[in-house]
N, C-alpha and C positions, 0 to 999 in steps of 0.2 A: 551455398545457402539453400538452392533448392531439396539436396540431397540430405542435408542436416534436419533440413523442415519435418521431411517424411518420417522421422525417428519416433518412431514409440517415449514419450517422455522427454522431449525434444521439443521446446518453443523458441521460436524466434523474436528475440525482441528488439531493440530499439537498432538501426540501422541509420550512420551520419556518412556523409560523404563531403566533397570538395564543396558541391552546394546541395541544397534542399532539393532542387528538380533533378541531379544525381541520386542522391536517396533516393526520391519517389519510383522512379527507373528501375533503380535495382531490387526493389518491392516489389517490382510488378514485373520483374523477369524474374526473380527469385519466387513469386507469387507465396509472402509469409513478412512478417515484422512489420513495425512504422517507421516510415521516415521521420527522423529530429535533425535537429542543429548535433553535434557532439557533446557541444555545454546541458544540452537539455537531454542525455540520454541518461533511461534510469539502470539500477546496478543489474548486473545479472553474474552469472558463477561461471559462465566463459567470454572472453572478451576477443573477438577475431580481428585482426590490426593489418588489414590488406591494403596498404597504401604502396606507392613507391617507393623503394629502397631507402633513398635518403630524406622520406619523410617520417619514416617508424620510430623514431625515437623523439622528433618532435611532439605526434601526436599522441605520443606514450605520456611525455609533461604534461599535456594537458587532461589528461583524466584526473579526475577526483573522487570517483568513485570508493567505495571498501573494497579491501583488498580482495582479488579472488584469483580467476586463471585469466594470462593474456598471452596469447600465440600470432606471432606474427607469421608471413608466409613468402619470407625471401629465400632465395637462394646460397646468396650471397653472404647475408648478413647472422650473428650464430643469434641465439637468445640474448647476448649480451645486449642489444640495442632496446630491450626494454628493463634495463637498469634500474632509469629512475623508478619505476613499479617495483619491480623488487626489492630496491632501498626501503620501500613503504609495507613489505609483507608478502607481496602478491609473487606466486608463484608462475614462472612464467616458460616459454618454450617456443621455439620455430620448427613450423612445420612445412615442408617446400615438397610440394605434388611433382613428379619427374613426367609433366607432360604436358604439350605444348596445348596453350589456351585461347590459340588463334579464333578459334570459334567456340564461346561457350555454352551454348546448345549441345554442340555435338561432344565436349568434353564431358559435359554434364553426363549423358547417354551413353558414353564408354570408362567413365571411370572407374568399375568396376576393378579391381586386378592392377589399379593404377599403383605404382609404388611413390613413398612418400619418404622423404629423410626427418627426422625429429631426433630433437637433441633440446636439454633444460630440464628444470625439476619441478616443470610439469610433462615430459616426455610421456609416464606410463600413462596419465587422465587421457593425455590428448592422441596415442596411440589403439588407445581405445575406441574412442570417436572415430578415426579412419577405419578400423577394422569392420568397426559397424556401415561406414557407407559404403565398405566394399571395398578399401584400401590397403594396402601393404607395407605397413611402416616398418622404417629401416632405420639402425644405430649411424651415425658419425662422429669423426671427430669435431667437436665444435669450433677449436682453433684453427684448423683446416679447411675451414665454410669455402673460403675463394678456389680452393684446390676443387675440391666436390664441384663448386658449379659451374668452373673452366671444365671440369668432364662433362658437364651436360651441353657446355655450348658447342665443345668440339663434337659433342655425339648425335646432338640437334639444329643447333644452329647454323654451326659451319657446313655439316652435313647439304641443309638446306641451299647457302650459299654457293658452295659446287654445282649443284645442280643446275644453276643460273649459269654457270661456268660452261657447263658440258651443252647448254642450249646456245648460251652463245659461239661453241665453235661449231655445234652443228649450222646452224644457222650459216657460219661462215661459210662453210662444206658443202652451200646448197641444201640442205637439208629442208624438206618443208616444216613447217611449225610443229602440225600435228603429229606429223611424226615420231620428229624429236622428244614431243614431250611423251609420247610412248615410250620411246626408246627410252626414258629418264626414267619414266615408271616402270619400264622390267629391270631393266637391270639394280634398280633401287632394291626393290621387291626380292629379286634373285640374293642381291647380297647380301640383304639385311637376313634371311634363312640362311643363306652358308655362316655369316659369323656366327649366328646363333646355334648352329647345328656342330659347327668345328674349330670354330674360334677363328682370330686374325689372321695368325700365322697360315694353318691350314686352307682356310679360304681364299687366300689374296693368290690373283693372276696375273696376268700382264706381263708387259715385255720388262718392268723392271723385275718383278717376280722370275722370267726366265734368263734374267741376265744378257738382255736382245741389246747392245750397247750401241750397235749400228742406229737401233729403231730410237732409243734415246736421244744418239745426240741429235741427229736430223729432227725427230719431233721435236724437239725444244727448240733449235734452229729456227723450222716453222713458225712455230709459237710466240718466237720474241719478235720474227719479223711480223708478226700480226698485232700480239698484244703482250708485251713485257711484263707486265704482271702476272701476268697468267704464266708465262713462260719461268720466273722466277719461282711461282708457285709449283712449277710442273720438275724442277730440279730438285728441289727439295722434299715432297713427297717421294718424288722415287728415289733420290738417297735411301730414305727412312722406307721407305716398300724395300727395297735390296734388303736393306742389315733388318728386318723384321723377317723378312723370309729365309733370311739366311741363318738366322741366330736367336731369332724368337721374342727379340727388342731391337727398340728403335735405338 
């Protein structure tokens, strides 16, 4: 909201949430629009529908508005979940920003170059509007949605996840804290440039990468006598590490 605000020809107006003091909040972090109820917003020619997944087509029924543009911003879910709008005229579209919005200050401040998936037959309006605040909008398929955002959870989420994994054995290892979380951060940092620089294949190291089977089974060994999960986890990525380095898929 704040980056839509700054737009040359670009007014922010009525902004509803779960309650009124949400509204208000987000006015005054967005610093643009008024807070209403949703029954009391007035019409305007983009409708942004930022709720959680499985309440976007709820709060799509409840518009009554004329028809105009409405873009939700799931990942997961395609344009279809604002249906009923479209039964009514309204053209509509999903737009899902490819990046994480843990803190939104600091997204706000890098989103520049962020890339964005859009798909709906408002695609080109609302591809437009990203390009203008600095965003990178990208085609998908829309039947496909859940495929697309299993890629970003395994690219982001899980990604995250491991990292909790590699502190937890350091930790086991004796490892002091801050260290560790060093240790997380270069090597994160290191490998996120080699894929980017040479892809999976060519970037991925390791003993399953060298085919070290000695070092395999004992680490794994290790690993289920400490934490079986982990240890189940740690077989099957290096399966798929082997036949990715070997053959260029998993």
């Amino acid at each position: 909201m704040r980056l839509l605000g700054q737009l040359d020809g670009v007014q922010i107006g009525a902004v509803a949430s779960g309650s009124l003091a949400n509204a208000q909040a987000a006015v005054a972090a967005g610093g643009a629009g008024r807070a209403v109820e949703l029954t009391d917003a007035s019409p305007a020619d983009i409708w942004l529908i930022t709720v959680p997944d499985d309440c976007i087509s709820d709060i799509a029924a409840q518009i009554t508005a004329p028809p105009a543009i409405a873009v939700h911003c799931s990942g997961f879910k395609s344009s279809d979940a604002l249906n009923s709008l479209a039964d009514k005229g309204w053209k509509t579209a999903s737009c899902h920003p490819v990046r994480s919005f843990a803190d939104p200050d600091a997204a706000a401040n890098a989103f520049a170059g962020t890339y964005c998936a859009i798909e709906g037959t408002a695609a080109a309006e609302v591809s437009d509007l990203i390009r203008r605040i600095g965003g990178v909008p990208f085609d998908l398929l829309p039947e496909k949605k859940a495929i697309y955002h299993a890629a970003a959870v395994f690219s982001n989420n899980f990604t995250t996840v491991i990292q909790q994994i590699a502190l937890d054995a350091w930790r086991e290892a004796g490892v002091d804290p801050d260290t560790a979380k060093s240790l997380c951060a270069s090597l994160l940092t290191a490998t996120a440039e080699n894929v980017a620089l040479l892809g999976p294949q060519q970037a991925l190291t390791g003993p399953a990468a060298r085919g070290d089977m000695q070092v395999l089974t004992e680490q794994q060994a290790a690993l289920a006598a400490w934490e079986p999960r982990y240890a189940k986890l740690y077989e099957d990525f290096s399966a798929m590490a082997r036949s990715l380095k070997a053959t260029g898929s998993l």
